[in-house]
C-alpha positions in Angstrom: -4.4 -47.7 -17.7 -1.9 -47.1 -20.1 -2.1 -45.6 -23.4 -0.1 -46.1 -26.4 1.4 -43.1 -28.6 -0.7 -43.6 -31.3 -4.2 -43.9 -29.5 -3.1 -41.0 -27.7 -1.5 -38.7 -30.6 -5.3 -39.7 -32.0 -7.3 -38.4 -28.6 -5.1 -35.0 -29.0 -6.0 -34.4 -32.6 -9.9 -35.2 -31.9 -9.7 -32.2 -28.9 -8.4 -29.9 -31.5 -10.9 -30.3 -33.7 -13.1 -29.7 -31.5 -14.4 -25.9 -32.6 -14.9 -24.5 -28.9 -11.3 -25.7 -28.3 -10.0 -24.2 -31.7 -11.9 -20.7 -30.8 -10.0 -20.5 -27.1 -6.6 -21.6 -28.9 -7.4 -18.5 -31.2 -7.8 -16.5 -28.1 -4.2 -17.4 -26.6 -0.6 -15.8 -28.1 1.2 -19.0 -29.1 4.6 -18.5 -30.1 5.6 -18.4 -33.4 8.0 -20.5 -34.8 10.6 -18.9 -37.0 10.9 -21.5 -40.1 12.3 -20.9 -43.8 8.9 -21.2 -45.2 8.3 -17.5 -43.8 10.3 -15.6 -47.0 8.1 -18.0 -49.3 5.2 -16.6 -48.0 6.1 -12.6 -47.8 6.9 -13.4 -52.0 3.6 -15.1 -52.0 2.1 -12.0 -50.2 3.8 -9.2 -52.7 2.8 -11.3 -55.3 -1.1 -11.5 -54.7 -0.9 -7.9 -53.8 0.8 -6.9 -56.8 -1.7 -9.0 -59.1 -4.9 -7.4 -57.3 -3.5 -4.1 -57.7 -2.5 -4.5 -61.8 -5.9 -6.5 -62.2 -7.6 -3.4 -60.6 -5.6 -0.8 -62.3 -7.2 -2.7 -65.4 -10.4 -2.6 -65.2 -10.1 1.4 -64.4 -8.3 1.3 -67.7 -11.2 -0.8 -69.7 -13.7 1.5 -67.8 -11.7 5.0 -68.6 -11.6 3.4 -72.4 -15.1 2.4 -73.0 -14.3 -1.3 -73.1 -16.8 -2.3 -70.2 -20.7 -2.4 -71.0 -21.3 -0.3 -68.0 -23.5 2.1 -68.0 -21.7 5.7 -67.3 -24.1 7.0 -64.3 -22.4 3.8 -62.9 -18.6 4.9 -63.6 -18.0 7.1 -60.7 -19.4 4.1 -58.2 -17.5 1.2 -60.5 -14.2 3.7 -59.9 -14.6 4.1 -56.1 -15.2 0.5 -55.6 -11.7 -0.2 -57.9 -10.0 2.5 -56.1 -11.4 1.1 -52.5 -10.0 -2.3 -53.2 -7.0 -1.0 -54.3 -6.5 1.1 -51.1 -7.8 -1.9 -48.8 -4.9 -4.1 -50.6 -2.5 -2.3 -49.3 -3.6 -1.9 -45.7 -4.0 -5.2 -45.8 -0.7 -6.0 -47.4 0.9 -3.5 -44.9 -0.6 -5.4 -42.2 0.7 -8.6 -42.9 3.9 -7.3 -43.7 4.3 -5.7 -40.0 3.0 -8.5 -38.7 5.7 -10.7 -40.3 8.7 -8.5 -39.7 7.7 -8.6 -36.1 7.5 -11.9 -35.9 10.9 -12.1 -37.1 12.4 -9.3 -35.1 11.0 -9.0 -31.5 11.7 -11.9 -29.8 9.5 -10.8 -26.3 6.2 -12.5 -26.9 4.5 -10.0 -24.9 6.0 -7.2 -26.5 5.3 -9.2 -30.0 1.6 -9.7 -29.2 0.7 -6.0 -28.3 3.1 -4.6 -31.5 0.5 -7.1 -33.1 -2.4 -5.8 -31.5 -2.0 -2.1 -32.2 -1.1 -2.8 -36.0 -4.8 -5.2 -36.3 -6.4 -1.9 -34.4 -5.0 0.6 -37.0 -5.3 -1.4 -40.0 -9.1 -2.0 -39.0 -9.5 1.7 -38.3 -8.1 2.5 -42.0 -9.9 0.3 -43.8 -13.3 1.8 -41.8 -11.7 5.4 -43.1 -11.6 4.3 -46.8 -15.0 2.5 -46.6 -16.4 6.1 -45.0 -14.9 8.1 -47.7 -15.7 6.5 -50.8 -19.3 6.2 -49.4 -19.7 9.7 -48.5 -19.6 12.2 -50.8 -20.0 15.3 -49.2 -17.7 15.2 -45.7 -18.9 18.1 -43.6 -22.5 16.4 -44.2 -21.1 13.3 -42.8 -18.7 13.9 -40.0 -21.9 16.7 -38.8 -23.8 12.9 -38.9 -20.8 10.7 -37.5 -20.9 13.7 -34.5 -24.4 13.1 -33.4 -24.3 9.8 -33.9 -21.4 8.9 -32.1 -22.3 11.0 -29.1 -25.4 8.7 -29.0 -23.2 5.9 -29.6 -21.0 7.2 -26.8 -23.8 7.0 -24.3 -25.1 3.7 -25.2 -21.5 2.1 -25.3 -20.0 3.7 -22.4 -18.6 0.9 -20.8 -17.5 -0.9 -24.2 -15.8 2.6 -25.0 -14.2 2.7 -21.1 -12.6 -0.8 -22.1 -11.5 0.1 -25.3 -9.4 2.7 -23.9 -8.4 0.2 -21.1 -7.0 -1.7 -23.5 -4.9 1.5 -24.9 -3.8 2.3 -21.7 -2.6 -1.1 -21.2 -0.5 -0.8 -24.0 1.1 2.6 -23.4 1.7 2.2 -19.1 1.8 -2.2 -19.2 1.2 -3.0 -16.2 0.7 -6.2 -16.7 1.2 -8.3 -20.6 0.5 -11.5 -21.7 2.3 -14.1 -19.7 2.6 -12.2 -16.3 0.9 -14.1 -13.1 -1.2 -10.9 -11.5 -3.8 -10.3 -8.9 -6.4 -7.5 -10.2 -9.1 -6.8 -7.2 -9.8 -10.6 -5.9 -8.3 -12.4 -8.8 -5.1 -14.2 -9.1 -4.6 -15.5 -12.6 -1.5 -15.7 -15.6 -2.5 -13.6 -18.4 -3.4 -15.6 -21.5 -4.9 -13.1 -23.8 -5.2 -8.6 -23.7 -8.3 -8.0 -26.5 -9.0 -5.1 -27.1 -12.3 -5.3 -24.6 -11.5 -7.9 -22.0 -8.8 -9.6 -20.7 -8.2 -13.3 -20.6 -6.4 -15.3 -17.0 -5.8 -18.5 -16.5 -7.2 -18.5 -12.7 -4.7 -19.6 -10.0 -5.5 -20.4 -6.3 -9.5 -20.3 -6.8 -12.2 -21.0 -4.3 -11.0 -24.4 -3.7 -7.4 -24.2 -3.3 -5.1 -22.6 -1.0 -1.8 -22.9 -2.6 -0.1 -21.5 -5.7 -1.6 -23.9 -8.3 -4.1 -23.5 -11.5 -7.1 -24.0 -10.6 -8.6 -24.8 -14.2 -11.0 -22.1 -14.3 -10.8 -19.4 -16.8 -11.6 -15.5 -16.0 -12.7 -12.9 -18.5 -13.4 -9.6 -17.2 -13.4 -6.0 -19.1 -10.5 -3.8 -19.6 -12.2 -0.9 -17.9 -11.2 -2.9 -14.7 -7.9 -1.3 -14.9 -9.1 1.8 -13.8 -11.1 1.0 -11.0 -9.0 -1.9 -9.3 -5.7 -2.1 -8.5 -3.6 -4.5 -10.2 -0.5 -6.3 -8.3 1.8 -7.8 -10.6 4.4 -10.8 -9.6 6.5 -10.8 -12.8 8.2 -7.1 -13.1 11.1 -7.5 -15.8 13.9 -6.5 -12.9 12.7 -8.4 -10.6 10.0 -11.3 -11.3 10.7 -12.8 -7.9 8.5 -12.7 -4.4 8.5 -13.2 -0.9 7.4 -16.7 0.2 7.2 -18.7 3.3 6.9 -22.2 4.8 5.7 -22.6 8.0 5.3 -25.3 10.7 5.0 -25.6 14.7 6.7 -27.1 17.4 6.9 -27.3 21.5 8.6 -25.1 23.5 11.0 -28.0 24.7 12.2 -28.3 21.3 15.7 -27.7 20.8 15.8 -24.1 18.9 19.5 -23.4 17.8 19.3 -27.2 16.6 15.9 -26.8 14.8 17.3 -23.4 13.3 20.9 -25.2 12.1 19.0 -28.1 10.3 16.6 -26.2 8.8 19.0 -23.2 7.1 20.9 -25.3 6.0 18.2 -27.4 4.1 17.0 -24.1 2.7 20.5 -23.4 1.9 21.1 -26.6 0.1 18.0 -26.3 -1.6 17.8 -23.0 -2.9 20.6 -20.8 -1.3 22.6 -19.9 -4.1 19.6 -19.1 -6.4 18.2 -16.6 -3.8 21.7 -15.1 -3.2 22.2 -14.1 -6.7 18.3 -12.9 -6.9 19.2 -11.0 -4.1 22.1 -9.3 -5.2 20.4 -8.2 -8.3 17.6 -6.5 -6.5 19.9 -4.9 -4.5 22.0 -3.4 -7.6 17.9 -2.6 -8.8 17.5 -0.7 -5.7 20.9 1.3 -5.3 19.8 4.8 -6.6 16.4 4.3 -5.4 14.4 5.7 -2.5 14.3 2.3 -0.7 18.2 1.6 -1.4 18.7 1.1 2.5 16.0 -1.4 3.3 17.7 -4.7 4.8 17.1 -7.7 2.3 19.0 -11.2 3.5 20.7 -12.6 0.7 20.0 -16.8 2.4 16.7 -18.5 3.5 15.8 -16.8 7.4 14.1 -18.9 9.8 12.4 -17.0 12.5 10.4 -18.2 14.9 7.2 -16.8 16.9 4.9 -17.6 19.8 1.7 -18.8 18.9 -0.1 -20.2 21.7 1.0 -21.3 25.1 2.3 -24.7 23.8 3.3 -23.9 20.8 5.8 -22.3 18.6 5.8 -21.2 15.1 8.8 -22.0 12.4 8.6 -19.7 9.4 11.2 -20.5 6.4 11.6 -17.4 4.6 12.2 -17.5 1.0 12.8 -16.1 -2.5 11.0 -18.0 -5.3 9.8 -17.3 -8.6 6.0 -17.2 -8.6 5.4 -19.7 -10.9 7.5 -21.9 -8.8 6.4 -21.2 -5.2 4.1 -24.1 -4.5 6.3 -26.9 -6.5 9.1 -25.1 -4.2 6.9 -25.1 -0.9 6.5 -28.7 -1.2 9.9 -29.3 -1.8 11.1 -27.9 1.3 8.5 -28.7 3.6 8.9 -32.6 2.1 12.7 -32.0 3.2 12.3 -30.4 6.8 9.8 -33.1 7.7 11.9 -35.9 6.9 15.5 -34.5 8.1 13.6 -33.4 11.4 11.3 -36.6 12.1 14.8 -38.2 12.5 15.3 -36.6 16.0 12.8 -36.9 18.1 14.4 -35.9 20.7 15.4 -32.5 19.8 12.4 -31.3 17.9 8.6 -32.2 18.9 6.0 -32.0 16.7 2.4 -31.4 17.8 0.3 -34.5 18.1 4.0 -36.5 19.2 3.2 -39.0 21.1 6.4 -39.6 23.9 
């Protein structure tokens, strides 16, 4: 059944409204768009900034002159709340501000997200600092009170704590960001989201698929995971390619140096030249490395193996980008079939009746 633009423009709009859909939207790093509205709203920022900042300098004036009917055992909390929202201001100000300029300057979404990350965690962990200070008084008192407490703290939130640091760790070693496809113990997934606890994948594979496909589910699990599992990752910067493989059988009485012809050069026409160049480069990665004299073919291989008594395996050897191995699976396999099913009389299939 078709669907007109406008009916489904309308459907679209009524999914993001809905507030479980807006919340995971909120969760994901969306990329942000670079428009001339952006300087309009850094003068917008400097100027609410600036106006909280004079209107609180004010009211310490009035309140230093005698103008405010307040009471003058309440001066020295009056002060500390107009000095804390002076100093929470400019965090805050700072924080947008960083936020902005990288927005504008790192073009890497991944990189953007975790510069973005770090600068939420410190700004959050400043403000806590003011709020502390102008609360407490006396500070050997209160860190002596922050000690014990924390170490109970510690205890209780061990794990919380563990992922926290995961998170940290993540930032410093990356080895994975948002937007790589990794495996992490038994999961395969893209990364959607690093928080500061967990980490967010958009599942691929599953338990009811086979091939490289999304499999709709979504996996959260905590960032203390890092340290206990080991974490394979299919989209390193130099290199964000893999190893992939088609593979079909035939009968012994096929005809092999025909089978092997037809198929290379499918692979060839197919994706040849791509996997050349990927090669090269891996190659030119690999020169002052320990593994600089492992033997990479720069084409598509096609090796074959004995698998039973009647039958033989084909394997077309590949390189692909990870994202792209099933679509590019398919493709091939689609191509073999149809090129090979035209002679039966040099390639037999399982199953062929003669």
């Amino acid at each position: 059944m078709k669907v007109d633009k406008e009916t489904e423009e309308k459907e679209i709009e009524e999914i993001l409204e809905d507030e479980k859909v807006q919340k995971a939207l909120s969760e994901t790093d969306k990329p942000t768009k670079k428009t001339p509205g952006q300087r309009k709203e850094i003068f917008l920022l400097i100027g609410y900034t600036i106006l909280i900042v004079v209107v609180a300098g004010l009211l310490n004036f009035l309140l230093e002159a005698g103008y405010l009917p307040i009471s003058e055992k309440y001066f020295p909390l009056v002060k500390k709340l107009i000095l804390g929202t002076i100093l929470v201001t400019a965090v805050l100000f700072l924080n947008s501000l960083l936020r902005k300029i990288v927005n504008r300057k790192v073009d890497d979404r991944a990189s953007a997200y975790n510069f973005k990350s770090l600068i939420n965690f410190i700004s959050f962990a400043l403000i806590t600092l003011v709020i502390i200070s102008l609360v407490f008084s006396n500070w050997y008192a209160t860190l002596v009170s922050f000690g014990v407490v924390s170490l109970i703290l510690g205890l209780a939130l061990q794990n919380p704590l563990t992922s926290l640091f995961g998170w940290v760790y993540l930032l410093l070693r990356k080895p994975y960001e948002v937007g790589d496809r990794i495996k992490i113990g038994n999961v395969y997934g893209d990364v959607m989201n690093v928080g500061y606890f967990d980490t967010t994948l958009w599942e691929f594979r599953g338990d009811y698929l086979s091939g490289d496909h999304p499999s709709g589910r979504i996996i959260k699990y905590a960032n203390s995971k890092i340290f206990s599992e080991y974490v394979v990752n299919y989209s390193w910067p130099l290199f964000p390619f893999i190893w992939n493989e088609v593979k079909f059988y035939v009968s012994y009485d096929s005809d092999f140096d025909f089978l092997s012809r037809v198929v290379t050069n499918i692979a060839e026409d197919e994706i040849g030249e791509a996997m050349m160049r990927r090669v090269k480069r891996l190659k030119k990665i690999l020169a002052d490395s320990m593994i600089q004299e492992l033997e990479i073919k720069e084409r598509p291989s096609v090796i074959f193996n004995a698998h039973t008594n009647t039958w033989i395996e084909v394997t077309v050897r590949f390189l692909v980008q990870p994202k792209h191995s099933g679509p590019t699976k398919s493709l091939l396999f689609t191509h073999i079939m149809k090129e090979l099913k035209q002679h039966p009389e040099k390639v037999i299939f399982p199953n062929t009746k003669r």
